[in-house]
FIKOLZA-1660 file (N, C-alpha, C; in steps of 0.1 Angstrom, whole numbers, plus 5000, padded with zeros to 4 digits):
% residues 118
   i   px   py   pz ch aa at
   1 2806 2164 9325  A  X  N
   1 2803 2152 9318  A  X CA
   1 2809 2140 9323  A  X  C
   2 2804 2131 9324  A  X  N
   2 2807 2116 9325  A  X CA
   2 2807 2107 9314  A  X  C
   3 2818 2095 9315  A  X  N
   3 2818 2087 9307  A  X CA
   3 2819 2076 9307  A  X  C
   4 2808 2067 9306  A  X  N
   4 2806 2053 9311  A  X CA
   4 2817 2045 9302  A  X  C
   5 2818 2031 9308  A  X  N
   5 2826 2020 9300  A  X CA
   5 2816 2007 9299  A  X  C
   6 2805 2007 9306  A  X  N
   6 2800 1999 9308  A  X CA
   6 2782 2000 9300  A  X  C
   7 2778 1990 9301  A  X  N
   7 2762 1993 9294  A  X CA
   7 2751 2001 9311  A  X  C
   8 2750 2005 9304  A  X  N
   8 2736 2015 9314  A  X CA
   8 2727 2003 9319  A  X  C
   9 2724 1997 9311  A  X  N
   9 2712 1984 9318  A  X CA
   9 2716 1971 9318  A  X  C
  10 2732 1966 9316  A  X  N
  10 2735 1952 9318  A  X CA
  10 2745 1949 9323  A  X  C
  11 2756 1958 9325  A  X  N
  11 2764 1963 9328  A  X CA
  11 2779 1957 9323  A  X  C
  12 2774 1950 9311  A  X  N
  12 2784 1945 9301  A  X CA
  12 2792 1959 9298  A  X  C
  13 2806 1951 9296  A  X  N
  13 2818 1962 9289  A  X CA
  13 2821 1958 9278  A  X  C
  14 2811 1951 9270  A  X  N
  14 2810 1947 9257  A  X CA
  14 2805 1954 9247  A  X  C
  15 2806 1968 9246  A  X  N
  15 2803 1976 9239  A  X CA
  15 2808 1977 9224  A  X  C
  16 2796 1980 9214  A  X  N
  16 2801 1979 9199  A  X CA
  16 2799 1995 9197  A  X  C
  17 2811 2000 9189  A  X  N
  17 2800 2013 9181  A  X CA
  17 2795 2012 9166  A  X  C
  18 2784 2018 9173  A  X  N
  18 2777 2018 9163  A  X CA
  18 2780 2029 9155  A  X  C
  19 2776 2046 9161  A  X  N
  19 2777 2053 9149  A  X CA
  19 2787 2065 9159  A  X  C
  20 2794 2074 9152  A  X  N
  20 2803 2084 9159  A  X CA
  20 2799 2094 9147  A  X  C
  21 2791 2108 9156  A  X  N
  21 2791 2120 9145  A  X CA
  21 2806 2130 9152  A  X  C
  22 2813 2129 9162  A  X  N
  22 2821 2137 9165  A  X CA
  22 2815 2144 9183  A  X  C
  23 2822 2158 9179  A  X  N
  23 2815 2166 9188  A  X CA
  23 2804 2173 9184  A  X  C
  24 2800 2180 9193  A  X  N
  24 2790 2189 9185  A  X CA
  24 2783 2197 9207  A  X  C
  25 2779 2207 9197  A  X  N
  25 2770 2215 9209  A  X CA
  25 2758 2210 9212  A  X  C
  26 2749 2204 9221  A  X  N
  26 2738 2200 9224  A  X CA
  26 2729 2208 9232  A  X  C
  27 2715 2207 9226  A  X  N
  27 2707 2216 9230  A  X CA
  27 2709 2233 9229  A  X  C
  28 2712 2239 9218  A  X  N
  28 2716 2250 9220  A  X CA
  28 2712 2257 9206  A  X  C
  29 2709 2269 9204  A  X  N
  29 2707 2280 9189  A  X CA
  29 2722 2283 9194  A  X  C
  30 2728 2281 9179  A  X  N
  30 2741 2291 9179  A  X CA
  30 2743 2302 9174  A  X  C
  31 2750 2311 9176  A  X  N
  31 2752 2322 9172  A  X CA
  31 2766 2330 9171  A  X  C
  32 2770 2335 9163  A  X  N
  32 2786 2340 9165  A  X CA
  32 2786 2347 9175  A  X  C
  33 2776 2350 9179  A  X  N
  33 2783 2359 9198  A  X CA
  33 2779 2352 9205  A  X  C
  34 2775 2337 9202  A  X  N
  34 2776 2330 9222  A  X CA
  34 2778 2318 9214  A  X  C
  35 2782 2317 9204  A  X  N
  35 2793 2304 9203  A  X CA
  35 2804 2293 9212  A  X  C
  36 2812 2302 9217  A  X  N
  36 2821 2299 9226  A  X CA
  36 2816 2299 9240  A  X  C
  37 2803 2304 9245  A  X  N
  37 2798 2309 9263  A  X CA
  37 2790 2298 9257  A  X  C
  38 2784 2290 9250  A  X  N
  38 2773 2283 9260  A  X CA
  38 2776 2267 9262  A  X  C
  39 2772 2256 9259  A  X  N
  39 2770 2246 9264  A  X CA
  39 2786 2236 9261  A  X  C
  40 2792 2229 9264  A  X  N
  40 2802 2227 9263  A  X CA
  40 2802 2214 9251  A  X  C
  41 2807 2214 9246  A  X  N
  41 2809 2203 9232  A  X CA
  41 2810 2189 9237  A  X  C
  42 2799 2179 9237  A  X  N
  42 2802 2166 9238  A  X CA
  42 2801 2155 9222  A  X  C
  43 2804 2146 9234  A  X  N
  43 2802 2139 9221  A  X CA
  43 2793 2126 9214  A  X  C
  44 2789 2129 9203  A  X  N
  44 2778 2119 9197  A  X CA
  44 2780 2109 9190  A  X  C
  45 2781 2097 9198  A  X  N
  45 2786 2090 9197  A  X CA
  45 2779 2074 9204  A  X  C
  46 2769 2065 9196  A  X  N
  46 2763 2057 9203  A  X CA
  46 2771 2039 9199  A  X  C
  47 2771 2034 9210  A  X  N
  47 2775 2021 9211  A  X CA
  47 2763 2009 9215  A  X  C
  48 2767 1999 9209  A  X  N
  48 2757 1982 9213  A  X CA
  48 2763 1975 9221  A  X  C
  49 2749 1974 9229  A  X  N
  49 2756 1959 9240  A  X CA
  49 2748 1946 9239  A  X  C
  50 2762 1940 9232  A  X  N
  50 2754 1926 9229  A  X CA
  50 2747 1923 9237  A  X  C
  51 2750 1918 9250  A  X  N
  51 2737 1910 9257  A  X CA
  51 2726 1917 9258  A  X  C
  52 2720 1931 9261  A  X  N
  52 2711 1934 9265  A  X CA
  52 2704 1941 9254  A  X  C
  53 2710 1942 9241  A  X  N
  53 2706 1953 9228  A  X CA
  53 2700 1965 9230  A  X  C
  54 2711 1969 9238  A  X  N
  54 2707 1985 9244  A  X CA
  54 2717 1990 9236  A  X  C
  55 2710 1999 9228  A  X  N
  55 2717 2013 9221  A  X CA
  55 2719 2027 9224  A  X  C
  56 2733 2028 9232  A  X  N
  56 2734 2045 9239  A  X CA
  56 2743 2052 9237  A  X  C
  57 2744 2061 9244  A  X  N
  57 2760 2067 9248  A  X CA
  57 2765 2068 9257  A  X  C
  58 2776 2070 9253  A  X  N
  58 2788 2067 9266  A  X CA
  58 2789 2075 9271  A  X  C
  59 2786 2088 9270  A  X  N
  59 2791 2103 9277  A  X CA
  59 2777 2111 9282  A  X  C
  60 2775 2115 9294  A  X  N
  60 2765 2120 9294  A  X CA
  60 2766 2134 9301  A  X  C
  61 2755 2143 9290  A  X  N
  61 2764 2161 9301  A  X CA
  61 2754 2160 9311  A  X  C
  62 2755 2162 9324  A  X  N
  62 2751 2168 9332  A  X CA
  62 2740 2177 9332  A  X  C
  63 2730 2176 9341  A  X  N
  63 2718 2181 9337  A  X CA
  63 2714 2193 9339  A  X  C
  64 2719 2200 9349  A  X  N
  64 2717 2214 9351  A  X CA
  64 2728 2220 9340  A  X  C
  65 2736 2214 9336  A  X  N
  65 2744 2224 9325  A  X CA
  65 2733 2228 9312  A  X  C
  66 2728 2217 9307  A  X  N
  66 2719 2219 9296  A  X CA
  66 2708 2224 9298  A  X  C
  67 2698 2224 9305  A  X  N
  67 2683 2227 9313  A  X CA
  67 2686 2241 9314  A  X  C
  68 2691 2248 9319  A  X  N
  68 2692 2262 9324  A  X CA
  68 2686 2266 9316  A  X  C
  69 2692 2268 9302  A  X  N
  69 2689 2278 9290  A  X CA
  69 2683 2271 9279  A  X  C
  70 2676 2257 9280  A  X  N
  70 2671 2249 9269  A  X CA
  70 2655 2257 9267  A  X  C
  71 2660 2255 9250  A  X  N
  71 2647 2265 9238  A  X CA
  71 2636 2261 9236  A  X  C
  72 2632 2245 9238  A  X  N
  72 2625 2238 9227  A  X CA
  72 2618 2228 9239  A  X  C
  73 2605 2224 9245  A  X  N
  73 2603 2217 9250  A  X CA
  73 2586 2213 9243  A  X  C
  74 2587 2194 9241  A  X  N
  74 2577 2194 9234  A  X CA
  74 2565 2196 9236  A  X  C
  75 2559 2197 9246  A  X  N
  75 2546 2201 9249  A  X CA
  75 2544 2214 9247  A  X  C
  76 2555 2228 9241  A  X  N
  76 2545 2239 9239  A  X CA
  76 2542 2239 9227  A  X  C
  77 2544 2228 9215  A  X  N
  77 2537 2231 9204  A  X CA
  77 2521 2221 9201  A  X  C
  78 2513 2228 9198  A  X  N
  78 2499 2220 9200  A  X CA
  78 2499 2212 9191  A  X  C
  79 2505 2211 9178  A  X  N
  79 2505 2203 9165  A  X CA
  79 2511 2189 9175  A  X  C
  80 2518 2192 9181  A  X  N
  80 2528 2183 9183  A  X CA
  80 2518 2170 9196  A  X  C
  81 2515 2177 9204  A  X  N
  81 2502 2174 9214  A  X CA
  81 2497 2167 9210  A  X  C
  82 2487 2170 9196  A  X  N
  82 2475 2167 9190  A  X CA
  82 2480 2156 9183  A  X  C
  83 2495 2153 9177  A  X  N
  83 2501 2145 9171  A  X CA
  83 2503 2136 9178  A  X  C
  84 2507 2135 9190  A  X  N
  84 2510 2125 9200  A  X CA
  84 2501 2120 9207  A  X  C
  85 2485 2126 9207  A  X  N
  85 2472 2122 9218  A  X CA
  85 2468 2113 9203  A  X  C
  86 2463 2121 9192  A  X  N
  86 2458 2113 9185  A  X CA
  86 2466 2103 9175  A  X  C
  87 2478 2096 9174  A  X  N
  87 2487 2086 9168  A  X CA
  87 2492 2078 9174  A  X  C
  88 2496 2086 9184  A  X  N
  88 2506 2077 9191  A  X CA
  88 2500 2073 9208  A  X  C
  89 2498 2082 9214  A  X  N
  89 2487 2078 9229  A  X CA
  89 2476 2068 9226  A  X  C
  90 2466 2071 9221  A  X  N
  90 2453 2065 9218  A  X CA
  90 2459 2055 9212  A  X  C
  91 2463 2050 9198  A  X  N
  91 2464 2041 9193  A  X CA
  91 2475 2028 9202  A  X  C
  92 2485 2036 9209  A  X  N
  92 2491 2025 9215  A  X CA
  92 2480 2018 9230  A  X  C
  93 2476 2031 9234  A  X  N
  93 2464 2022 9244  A  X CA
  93 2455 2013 9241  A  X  C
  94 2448 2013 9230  A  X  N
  94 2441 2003 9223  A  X CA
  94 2448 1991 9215  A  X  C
  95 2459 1993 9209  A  X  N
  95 2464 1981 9204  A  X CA
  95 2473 1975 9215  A  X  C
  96 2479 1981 9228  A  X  N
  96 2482 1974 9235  A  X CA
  96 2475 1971 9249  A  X  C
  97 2457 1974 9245  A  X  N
  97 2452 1971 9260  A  X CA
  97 2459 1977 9268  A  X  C
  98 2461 1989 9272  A  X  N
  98 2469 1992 9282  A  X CA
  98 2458 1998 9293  A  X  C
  99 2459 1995 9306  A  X  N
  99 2445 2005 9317  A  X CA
  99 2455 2006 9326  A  X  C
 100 2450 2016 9336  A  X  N
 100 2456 2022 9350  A  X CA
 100 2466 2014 9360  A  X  C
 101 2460 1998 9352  A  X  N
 101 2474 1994 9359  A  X CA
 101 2488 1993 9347  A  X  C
 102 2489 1991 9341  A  X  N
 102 2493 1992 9330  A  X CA
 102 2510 2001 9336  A  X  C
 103 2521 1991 9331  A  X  N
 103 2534 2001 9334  A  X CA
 103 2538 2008 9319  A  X  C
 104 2535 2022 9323  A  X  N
 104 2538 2028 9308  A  X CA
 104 2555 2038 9310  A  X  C
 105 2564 2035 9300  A  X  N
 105 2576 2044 9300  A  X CA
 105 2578 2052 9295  A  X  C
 106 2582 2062 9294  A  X  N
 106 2584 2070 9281  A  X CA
 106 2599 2076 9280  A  X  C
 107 2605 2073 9273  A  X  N
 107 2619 2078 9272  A  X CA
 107 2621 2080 9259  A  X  C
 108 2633 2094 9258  A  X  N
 108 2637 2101 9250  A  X CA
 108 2628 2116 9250  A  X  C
 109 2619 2115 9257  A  X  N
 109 2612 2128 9260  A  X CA
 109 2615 2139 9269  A  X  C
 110 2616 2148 9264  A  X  N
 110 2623 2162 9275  A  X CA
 110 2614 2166 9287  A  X  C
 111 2601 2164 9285  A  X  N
 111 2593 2163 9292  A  X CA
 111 2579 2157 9297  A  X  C
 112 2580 2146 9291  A  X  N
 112 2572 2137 9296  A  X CA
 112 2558 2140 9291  A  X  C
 113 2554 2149 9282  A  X  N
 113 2543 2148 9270  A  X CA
 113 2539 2134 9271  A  X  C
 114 2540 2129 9263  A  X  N
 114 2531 2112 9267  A  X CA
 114 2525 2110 9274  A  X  C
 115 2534 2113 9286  A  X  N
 115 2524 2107 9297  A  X CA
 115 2515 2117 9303  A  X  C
 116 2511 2128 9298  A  X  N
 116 2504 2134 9303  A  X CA
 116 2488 2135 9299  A  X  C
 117 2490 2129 9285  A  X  N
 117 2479 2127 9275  A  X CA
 117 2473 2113 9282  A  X  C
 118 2457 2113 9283  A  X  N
 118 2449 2105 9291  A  X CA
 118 2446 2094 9283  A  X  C
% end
């Protein structure tokens, strides 16, 4: 894990916090027999940066630590698909004119579902 001091996108060290839940296990089903073996306890914990009003966190685990054994990725549920082609894809293409040239982002996604929807 790493731990920034600085903002991800402004690189202000003018960080506020916002909210602190502690530690906690990420990405993981727990269970009393792999409690202690799986992913290591970070912490949640997001801060504000005035100039750029970027809301994040400061610690980030490592990506092959989590990915190995991760349970849940959104594209295998179809509800979920169908929820995101027809609400959220379609509707933001048309209310934002968006076409092929169009720079589209998608973050917070595990796997990039959004952008795969046409």
């Amino acid at each position: 894990m790493t731990t920034e001091t600085r903002c991800r996108s402004c690189g202000s060290s003018d960080l506020h916090l916002v909210l602190s839940l502690g530690k906690h296990h990420s990405n993981s089903l727990l269970t009393a027999h792999n409690f202690n073996s799986l992913n290591p306890l970070s912490r949640w914990i997001w801060f504000f940066a005035e100039i750029c009003t970027l809301v994040q966190i400061t610690e980030t685990v490592r990506h092959n630590s989590y990915l190995a054994n991760y349970l849940y990725f959104s594209s295998f549920s179809d509800t979920m698909l169908q929820h995101a082609e027809k609400a959220i894809a379609n509707r933001l293409v048309n209310d934002r004119a968006l076409n092929a040239n169009s720079l589209v982002v998608e973050i917070a996604s595990n796997d990039g579902y959004l952008l795969q929807i046409s």
